[in-house]
Structure formats: C-alpha cells, structure tokens
C-alpha positions in Angstrom: 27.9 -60.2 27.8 29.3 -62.9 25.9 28.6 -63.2 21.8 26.1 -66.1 22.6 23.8 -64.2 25.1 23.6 -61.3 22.8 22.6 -63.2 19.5 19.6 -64.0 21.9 19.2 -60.9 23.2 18.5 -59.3 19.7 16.3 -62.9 18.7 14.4 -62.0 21.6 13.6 -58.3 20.6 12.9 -59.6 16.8 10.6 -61.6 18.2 8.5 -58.9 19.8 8.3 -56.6 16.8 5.2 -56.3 14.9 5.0 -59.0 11.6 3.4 -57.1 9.7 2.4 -53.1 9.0 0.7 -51.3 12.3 -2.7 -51.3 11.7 -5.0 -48.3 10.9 -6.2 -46.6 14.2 -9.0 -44.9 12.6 -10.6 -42.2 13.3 -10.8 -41.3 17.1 -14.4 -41.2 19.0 -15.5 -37.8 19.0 -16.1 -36.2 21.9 -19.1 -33.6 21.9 -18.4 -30.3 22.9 -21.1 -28.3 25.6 -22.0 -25.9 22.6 -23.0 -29.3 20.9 -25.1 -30.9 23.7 -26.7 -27.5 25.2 -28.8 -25.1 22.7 -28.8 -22.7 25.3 -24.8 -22.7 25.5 -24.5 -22.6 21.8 -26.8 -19.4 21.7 -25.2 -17.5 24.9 -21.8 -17.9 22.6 -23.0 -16.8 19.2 -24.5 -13.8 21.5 -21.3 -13.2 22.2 -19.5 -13.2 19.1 -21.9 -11.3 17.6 -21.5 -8.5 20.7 -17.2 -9.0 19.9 -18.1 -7.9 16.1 -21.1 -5.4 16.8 -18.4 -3.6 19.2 -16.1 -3.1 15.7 -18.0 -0.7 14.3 -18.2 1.2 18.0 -14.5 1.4 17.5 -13.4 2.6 13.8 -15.8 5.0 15.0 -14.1 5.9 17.9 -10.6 5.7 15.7 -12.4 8.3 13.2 -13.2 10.8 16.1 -10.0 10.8 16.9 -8.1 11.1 14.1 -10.2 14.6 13.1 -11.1 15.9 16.7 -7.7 15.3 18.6 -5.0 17.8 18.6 -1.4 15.8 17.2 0.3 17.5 19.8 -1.9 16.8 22.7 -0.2 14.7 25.7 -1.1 11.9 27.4 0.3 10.6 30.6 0.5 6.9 31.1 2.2 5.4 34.4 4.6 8.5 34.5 5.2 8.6 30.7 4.4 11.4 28.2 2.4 9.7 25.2 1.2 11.5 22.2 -2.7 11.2 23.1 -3.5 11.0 19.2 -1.5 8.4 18.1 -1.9 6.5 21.6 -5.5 6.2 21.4 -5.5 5.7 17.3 -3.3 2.5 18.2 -5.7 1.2 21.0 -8.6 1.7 19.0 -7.7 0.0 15.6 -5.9 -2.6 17.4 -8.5 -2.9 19.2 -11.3 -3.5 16.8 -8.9 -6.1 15.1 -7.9 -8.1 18.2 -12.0 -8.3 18.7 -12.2 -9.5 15.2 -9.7 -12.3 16.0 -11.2 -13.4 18.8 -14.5 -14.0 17.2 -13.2 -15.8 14.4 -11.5 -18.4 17.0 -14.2 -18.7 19.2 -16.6 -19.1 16.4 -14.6 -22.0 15.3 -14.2 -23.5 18.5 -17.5 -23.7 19.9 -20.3 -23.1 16.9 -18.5 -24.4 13.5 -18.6 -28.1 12.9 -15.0 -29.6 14.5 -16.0 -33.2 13.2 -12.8 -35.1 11.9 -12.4 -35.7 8.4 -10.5 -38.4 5.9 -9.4 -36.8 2.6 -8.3 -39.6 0.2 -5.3 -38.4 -2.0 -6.4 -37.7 -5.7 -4.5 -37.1 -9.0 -4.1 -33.7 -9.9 -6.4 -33.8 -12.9 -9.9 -33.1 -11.2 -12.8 -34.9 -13.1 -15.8 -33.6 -13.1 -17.2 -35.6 -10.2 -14.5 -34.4 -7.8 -15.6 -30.7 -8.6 -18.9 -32.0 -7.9 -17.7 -33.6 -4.4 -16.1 -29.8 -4.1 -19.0 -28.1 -4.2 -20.8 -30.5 -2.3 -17.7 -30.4 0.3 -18.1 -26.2 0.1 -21.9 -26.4 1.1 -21.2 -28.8 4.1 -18.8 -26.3 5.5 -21.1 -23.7 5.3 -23.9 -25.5 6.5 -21.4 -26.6 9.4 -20.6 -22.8 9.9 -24.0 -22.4 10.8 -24.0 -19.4 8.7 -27.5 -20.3 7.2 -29.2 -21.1 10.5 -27.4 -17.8 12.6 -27.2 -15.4 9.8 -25.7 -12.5 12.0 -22.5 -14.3 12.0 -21.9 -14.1 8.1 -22.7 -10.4 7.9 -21.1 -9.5 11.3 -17.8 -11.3 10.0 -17.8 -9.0 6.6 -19.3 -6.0 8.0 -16.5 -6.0 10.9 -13.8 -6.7 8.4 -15.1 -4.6 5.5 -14.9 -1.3 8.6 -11.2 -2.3 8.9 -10.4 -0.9 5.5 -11.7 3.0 6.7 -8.5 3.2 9.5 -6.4 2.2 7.0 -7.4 4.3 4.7 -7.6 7.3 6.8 -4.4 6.6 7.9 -2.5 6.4 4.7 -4.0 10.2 4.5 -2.0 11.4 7.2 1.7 10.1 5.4 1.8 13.8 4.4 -0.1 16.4 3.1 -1.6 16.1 -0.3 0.5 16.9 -3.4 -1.9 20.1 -4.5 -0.1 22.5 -6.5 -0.6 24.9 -3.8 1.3 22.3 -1.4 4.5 21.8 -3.8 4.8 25.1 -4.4 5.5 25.5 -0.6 7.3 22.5 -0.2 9.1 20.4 -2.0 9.2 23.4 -5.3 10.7 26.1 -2.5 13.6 26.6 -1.1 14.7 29.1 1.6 16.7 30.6 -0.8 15.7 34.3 -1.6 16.6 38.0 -2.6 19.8 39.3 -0.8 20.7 35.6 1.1 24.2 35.6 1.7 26.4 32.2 0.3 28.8 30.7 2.6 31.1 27.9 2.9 28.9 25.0 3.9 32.2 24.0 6.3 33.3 27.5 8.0 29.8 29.1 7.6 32.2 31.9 5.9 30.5 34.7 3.4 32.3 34.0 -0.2 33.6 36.8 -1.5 33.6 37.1 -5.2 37.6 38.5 -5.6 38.5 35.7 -3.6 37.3 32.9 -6.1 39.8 31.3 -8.7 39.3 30.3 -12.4 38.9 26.3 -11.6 37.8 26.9 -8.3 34.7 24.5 -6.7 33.3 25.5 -3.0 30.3 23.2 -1.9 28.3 26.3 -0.2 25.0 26.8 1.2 22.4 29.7 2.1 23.3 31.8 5.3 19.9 31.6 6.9 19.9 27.9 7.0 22.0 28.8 10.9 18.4 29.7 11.9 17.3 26.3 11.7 17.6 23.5 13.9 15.8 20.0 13.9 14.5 18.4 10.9 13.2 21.7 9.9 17.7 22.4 9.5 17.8 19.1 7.7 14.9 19.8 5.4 16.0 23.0 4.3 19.8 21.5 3.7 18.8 19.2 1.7 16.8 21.2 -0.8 19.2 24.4 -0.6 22.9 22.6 -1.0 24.9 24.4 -3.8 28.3 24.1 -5.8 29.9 27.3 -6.6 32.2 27.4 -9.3 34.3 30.6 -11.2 35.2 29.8 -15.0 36.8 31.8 -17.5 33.6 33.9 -19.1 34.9 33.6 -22.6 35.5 29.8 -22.4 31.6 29.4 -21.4 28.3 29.4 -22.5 26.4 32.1 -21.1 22.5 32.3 -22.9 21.0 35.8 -22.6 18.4 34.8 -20.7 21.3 34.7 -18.1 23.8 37.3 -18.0 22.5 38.7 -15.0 22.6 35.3 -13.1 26.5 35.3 -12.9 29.3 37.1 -11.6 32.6 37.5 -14.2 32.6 33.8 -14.4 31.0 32.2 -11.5 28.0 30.2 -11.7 25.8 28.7 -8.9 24.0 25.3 -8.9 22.0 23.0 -6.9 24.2 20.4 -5.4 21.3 17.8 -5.9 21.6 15.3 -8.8 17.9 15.6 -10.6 18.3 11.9 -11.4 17.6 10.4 -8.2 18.8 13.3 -5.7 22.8 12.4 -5.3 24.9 14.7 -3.9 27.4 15.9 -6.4 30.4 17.9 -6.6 33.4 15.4 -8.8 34.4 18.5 -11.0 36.4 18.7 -14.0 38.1 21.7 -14.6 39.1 21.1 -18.0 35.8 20.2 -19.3 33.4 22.0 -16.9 31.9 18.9 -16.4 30.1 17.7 -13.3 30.1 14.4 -12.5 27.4 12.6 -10.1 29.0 9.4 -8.2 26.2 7.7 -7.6 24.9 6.5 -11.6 27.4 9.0 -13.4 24.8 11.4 -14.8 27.0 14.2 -15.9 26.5 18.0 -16.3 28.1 21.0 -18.2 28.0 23.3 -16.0 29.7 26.0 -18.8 26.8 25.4 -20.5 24.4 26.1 -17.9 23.9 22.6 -16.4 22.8 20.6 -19.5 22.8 17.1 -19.4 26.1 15.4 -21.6 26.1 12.0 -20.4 23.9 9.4 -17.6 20.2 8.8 -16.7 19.3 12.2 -15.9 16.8 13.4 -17.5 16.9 17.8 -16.7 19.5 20.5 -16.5 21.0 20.8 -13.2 19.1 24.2 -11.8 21.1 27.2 -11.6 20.5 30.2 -8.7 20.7 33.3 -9.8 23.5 35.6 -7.8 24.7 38.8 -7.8 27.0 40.6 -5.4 26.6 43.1 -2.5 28.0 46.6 -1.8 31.2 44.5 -0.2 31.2 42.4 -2.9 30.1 39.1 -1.5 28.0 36.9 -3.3 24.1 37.1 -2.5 21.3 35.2 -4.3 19.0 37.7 -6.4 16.3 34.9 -5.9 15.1 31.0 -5.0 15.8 28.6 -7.7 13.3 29.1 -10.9 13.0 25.8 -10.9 12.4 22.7 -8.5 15.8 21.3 -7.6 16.4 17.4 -7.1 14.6 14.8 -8.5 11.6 14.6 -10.5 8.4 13.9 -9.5 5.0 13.2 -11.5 3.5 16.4 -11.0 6.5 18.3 -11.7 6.4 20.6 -14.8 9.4 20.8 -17.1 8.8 23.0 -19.0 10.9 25.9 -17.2 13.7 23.7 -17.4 16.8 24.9 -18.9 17.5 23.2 -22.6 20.3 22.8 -24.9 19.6 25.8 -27.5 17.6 28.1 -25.0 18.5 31.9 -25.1 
C-alpha cells in the first residue's frame, strides 16, 4: 500500500468515529420477573423459603442430638470407607442448616426482593442533613422492597435461623478439650507420669543411670523409664511433660536449701527439661557457673541454686524432681514434680514455686 492510499485509509476511519462523547444509554427496560406478574408464584416461593429456614431449627437440633447422644468412637461406613459417625453427621448437619440458610437468602433476593435498577449520583463526602434524610428514606424503600413488612415470616425466619447457628458453634468450641477444673489440671496438664521408685534413663539408650557413673560437670538429657509403655500421642504427651536434665555438681560449691537435702544425691540434681517461659527445650549448660541457658529467648537458670531465675523472661524456678537411689544404686524418682512443669497458665498457682531465699 503506497503512502497516498494509506493517509486515506486512516481519513476514512476518522471519519467514521463518533464527534462527540457516546451518549448516555440509560437505564435498560426492565423486564418483569414471574414472581412479579403472578401472586400465586410469588407466594408458592416465599412458602418455600420460609420451609428452607423453618428446616434450620430441625437441624441444630439434630446437630445437638448428636453431639451428646453419639458415641465419638462409633463407625460409620460410607461407599467402603470407615467414617467417624459423630463427626460425620455433626458436619452434614451444621453444614447443612447453613447451606439452607444460603439458599434462602439467594432465592429471596432473586424472586421476592425488589431487583429494580437504580442511579446513585456521586456526592461529597460531607453528608448534609438532607442526604441522611434521602438515607433513611433510601433504608425504608429497601425494606419495604424486601417485602419484610407485607410477609413478616421472612424477617423473623432470617434471624431466628441465623441466631440458631450460634448454638453449633458454641457447642462445638466445648469439645476443644475438657474444661480447665482444678480437678482436670491436676490430672493433666499439673501430672506427670513421674512417681515413687521410676527409674531415670538415658533419653537416647533407654540406659538406667547409675549414680557412681556420673561426673562433677556432667549433663545427661534423661527421661522416666515407664514412658517405653506408651505409644501414640499418649508417648508424646507424657514426653513432653516428663523430659529431664540430670546434672552432678560439687555439693559444697552449691546451694542446697533444707527443704531439699533429701531431693539429691552427693551432688546431682534433677530438673524439668521444659523452659517455664514458653515451654523450650533446654539443656545449653555451663559448668562453670551452673547456669542453664534456654535457646529459644535466653531465660537462664541456676541450677546450683535450685533452678532460680538469673537472667530472661521467665518468670518461675525451673522445677526440680526429687531422686534418690535404689539398693543397686541407680537413680529412682522419690515422687512426681511438686510442681507443674512448663509454662504458665492462668489458673496455675505459684505459690509452691521455689524462690530465691526459700529454706
């Protein structure tokens, strides 16, 4: 195409374009929907929303029933596969009751609430009084378009149905775990299965420690014998609570109170392996200082001072087990921990807790 024949080509094209803006279509012609045109249609479908949201109530029922009257480790078989029937049909139900309430909300605003277009003129963002005015006025429209006012089963269905919801959520933020009574905590989270006459061993070799065989300086991260007998998260429960550090210092270069002269052996000292900060494990030792040093916010204890805080966030003495020794001479606990080991919690009392000074 030579230079000539394009010039025209593109006065030919600017020709054809608009001179001016392109007008304002408007608003399209609305077409009327069959709930707007037949009173019978429009009252079969709020029947039917109103059956969606009356069945609601039928199902946080159901949801409640079987939270309380289904075993947890009852089976259900679906299509060949093992289900847990309580948590199965919890599911169905509550999602259930909320896919209903979904539903109704969309068909209630495609067939029954006012689907009119509108023109909203941008404003400044100072409202003067007569735009609150046009607000309100704009409010009551919609819910006199809702048709609220004239089907007032639709309004109270809607809250009732939603205000139900709350109950499965409720009930099921109960069944996170068993209620913190004192009664619980002290069989839980305050207990350990340490006890009279447990056996420590090496938390590597699952080896018995034998008191002659520890040295002045000498750390071994250890654990209780009976924790072999666990498997499962009840094994990683137990661990977790009942880690230790042994350590043997020289008796006359500690601080032993009287409270605690039984709770050693020549020198060696037991502790709980947990940081009671935020529930580290620890075991960066210091010979010289008999200082215990947590990696994870450097909250550090004196362990020759039994467990008293020196330095960090944490806030309580690192707990000490009480041992003793067998007729072989192995070291044995002569009890759990007096106090809760790891971190602390709001019910937690602290006033057993060792403290600089104590006897």
């Amino acid at each position: 195409m030579s230079h000539t024949d394009l010039e025209k080509a593109h006065e030919d094209a600017a020709a054809l374009e608009p001179a001016g803006p392109v007008p304002d279509p408007g608003i399209e012609e609305h077409p009327p929907r069959f709930t707007d045109t037949d009173e019978q249609a429009a009252n079969r479908a709020y029947r039917q929303i109103v059956g969606l949201l009356a069945a609601v109530p039928v199902l946080v029922l159901v949801f409640l029933v079987v939270y309380f009257a289904v075993p947890k480790d009852a089976q259900l078989v679906l299509f060949g596969t093992n289900l847990k029937m309580q948590t199965t049909l919890l599911g169905l139900s509550a999602g259930l009751a909320a896919l209903l309430i979904g539903v109704s909300a969309v068909q209630w605003a495609r067939v029954l609430m006012n689907d009119a277009e509108m023109v909203e003129d941008r404003h400044s963002a100072g409202s003067p009084p007569q735009a609150r005015e046009q607000a309100a006025a704009i409010w009551n429209t919609g819910v006199e378009d809702s048709g609220v006012r004239r089907r007032k089963l639709l309004g109270t269905g809607i809250a009732g149905a939603l205000g139900l919801m709350v109950i499965p959520a409720v009930v099921s933020l109960a069944d996170l775990g068993p209620w913190p009574t004192a009664d619980v905590r002290a069989q839980t989270i305050e207990k350990t299965i340490w006890a009279e006459g447990i056996h420590l061993v090496n938390d590597v070799n699952n080896r018995r420690l034998k008191a002659s065989e520890l040295e002045i300086g000498q750390l071994v991260n250890a654990e209780p014998e009976n924790l072999q007998d666990l498997e499962g998260a009840a094994y990683q429960q137990a661990k977790a609570k009942a880690a230790i550090i042994v350590v043997r210092m020289d008796p006359n270069a500690i601080r032993i109170p009287d409270s605690r002269r039984d709770w050693q052996v020549d020198g060696i000292l037991c502790y709980s392996k947990i940081c009671t900060h935020v529930g580290c494990p620890i075991s960066l030792w210091e010979q010289q200082t008999h200082h215990l040093l947590c990696p994870c916010h450097q909250s550090t204890f004196d362990l020759g001072n039994s467990g008293v805080v020196v330095f960090g966030p944490a806030a309580r003495s690192l707990p000490q087990l009480p041992i003793t020794t067998d007729a072989e001479g192995y070291l044995v606990a002569r009890s759990d921990f007096t106090v809760p080991v790891g971190p602390s919690f709001f019910e937690r009392d602290s006033s057993k807790d060792f403290q600089e000074g104590d006897r």
